[in-house]
N, C-alpha and C positions, 0 to 999 in steps of 0.2 A: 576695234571690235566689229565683228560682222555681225550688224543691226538689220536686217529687212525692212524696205519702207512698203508702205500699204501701195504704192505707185508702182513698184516694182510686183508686188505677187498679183495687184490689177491686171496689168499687164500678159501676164502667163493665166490669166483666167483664174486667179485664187484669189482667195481673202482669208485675213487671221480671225483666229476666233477672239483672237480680246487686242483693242488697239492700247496701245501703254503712252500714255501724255507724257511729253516727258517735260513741261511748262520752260518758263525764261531762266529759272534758276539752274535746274537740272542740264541746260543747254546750255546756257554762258556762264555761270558761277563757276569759277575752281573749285569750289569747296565741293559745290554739290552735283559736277560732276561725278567724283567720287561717290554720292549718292546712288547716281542714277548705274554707272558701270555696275557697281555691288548687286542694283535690283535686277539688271541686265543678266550678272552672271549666275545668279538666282534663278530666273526663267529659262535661261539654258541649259541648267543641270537638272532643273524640274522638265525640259520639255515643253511648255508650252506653245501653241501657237502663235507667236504675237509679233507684231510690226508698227514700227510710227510713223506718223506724217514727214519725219524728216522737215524740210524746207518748207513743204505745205501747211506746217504749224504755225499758227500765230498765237502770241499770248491772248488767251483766254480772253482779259478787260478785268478781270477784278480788282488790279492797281488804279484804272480811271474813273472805274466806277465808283472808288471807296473815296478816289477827291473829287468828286462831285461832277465829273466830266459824262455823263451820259452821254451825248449823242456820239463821241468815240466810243464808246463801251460797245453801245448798239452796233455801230460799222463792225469793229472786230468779230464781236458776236457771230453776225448774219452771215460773216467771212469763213469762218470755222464751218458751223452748221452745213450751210451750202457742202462744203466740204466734205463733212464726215457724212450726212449724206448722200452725199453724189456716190461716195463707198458702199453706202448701206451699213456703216458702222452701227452695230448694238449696244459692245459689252466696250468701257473704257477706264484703264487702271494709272492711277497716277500715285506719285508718290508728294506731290504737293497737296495739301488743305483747301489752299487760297482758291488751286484749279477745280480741286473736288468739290468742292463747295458749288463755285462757280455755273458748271457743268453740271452739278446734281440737280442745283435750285432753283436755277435761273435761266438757263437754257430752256428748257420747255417752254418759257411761257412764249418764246420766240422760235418756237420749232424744232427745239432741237431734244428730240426722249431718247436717253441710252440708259443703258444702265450701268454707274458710275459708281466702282469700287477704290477703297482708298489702299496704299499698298499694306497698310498694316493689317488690314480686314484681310486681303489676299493670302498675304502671308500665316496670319493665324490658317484658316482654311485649309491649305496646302501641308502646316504642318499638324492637323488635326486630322487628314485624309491620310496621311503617313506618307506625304510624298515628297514634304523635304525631311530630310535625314540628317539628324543632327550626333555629331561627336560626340562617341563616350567619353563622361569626363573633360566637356565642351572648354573650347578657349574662357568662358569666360566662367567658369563653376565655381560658386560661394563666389563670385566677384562682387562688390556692394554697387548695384545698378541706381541709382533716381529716374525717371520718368517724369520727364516736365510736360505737360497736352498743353497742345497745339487750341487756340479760341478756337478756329473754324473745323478743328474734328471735336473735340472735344463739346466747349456748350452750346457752339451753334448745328453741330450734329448727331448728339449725344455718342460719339465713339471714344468710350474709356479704356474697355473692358481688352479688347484686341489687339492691342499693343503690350499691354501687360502681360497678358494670356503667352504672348509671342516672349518675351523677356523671362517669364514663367519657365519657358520651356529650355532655354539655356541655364537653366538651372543655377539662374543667381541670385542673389538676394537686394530683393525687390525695396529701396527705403523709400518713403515717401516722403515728401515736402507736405509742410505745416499746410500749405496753402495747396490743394488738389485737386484733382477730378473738377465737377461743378465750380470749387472756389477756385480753378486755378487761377493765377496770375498771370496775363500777357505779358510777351519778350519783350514787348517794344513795339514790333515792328507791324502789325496790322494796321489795314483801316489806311493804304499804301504810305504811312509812315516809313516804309525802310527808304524813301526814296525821298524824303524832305527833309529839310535841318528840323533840328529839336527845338520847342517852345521851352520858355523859360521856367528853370525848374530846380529841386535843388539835387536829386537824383535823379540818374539815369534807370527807366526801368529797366533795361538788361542786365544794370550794375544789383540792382533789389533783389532780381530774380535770380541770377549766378548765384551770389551769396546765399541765398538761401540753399540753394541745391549744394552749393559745397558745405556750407553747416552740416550739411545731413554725414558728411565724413563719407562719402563716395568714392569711387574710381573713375565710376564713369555716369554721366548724365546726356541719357538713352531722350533721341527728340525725333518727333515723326513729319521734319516741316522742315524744308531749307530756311526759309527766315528765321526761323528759329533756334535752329545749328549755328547761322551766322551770329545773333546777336548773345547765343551761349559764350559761342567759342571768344567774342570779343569780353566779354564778363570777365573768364577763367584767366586772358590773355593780362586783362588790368590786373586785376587780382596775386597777379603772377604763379598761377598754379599749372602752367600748363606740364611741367614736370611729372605732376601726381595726378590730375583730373584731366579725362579727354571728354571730350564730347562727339558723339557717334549716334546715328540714325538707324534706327531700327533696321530696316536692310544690310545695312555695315555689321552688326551685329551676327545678324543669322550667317551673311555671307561668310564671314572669318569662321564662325562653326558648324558649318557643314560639312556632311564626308565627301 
């Protein structure tokens, strides 16, 4: 895919009007690769201006920060900033929680003020401007949709409404989990859990939280968060449902139904 990096339009005397993060998951995870190509091919049939750090990206810090390692957090931090910066970057669209979050809240108090949109927000947006254009009679119409949120959009950002609004609009049928919005239940994997063994327990939470979204008798359980795509899709995979339930990220969605 031809991506633009902000070092390149530097160079020719430009700059994009929104830098799109594409975080550690989005960049080295198989899965959520596919994440990020889908938002990618989204912004290229919308037109938008946008470009990423490529190489010059480093993860954010919200995995060191959440085990307790500060003074890494802050290096990374002051690394990025300097950076986006040195660009004059404003406007930053990511399709991670962990980075939005990150970048929203915590970056300023270190210098770093953009204005940090999460891709679900975007996407609502863009399909409320009428500028993405969705299939009559969309891939996924009367499909039975669940929506699991994400901690870090959901209660640490209160963003419910925008991701739904976006599922809304392919026109499927929206089931909810017992446990939602404000009460939802985490995957697992925050608070950089995805990256330590489990404490002793007698259930796994992604095993809790799968199950519950397949009760709801789904097709598919719609996640706006690679961590959370991962420890769905490991659920579904125990469970052995992957047959009848997929699990797909808001972008994956619109991307398959669009004209």
């Amino acid at each position: 895919m031809q991506v633009r990096t902000v070092a390149e339009l530097f160079a020719n005397g430009q700059s994009p009007d929104v830098l799109f993060w594409v975080g550690c998951a989005g960049s080295f995870d198989q899965r959520a690769q596919k994440i990020t190509k889908a938002f990618v091919t989204i912004l290229d049939k919308v037109g938008i201006n946008y470009a990423i750090l490529g190489k010059e990206e480093m993860c954010t810090g919200d995995p060191v920060r959440r085990a307790g390692n500060e003074f890494m957090f802050q290096m990374m931090a002051y690394q990025n900033i300097q950076i986006l910066n040195n660009y004059g970057i404003k406007k930053i669209i990511t399709a991670c929680p962990h980075c939005f979050n990150t970048l929203k809240n915590e970056y300023p108090e270190l210098g770093g003020h953009y204005e940090v949109i999460h891709h679900t927000t975007f996407l609502q947006q863009l399909i409320d401007e009428g500028r993405i254009k969705l299939k009559e009679g969309g891939t996924f119409k009367g499909c039975k949709i669940t929506y699991h949120d994400s901690c870090y959009l959901g209660r640490a950002n209160d963003i419910y409404e925008a991701p739904r609004k976006v599922l809304e609009a392919l026109d499927a049928e929206l089931v909810e989990m017992k446990r939602c919005k404000s009460n939802g239940l985490c995957c697992g994997a925050g608070g950089a859990q995805m990256f330590k063994e489990e404490e002793k327990g007698t259930t796994r939470i992604n095993v809790d939280r799968t199950n519950e979204a397949i009760g709801t008798g789904v097709a598919v359980i719609a996640a706006a968060c690679p961590f959370c795509n991962t420890m769905m899709t490991d659920g579904v995979k125990l469970a052995e449902k992957e047959e009848t339930v997929q699990v797909l990220d808001v972008a994956e969605l619109v991307a398959q139904s669009m004209e």
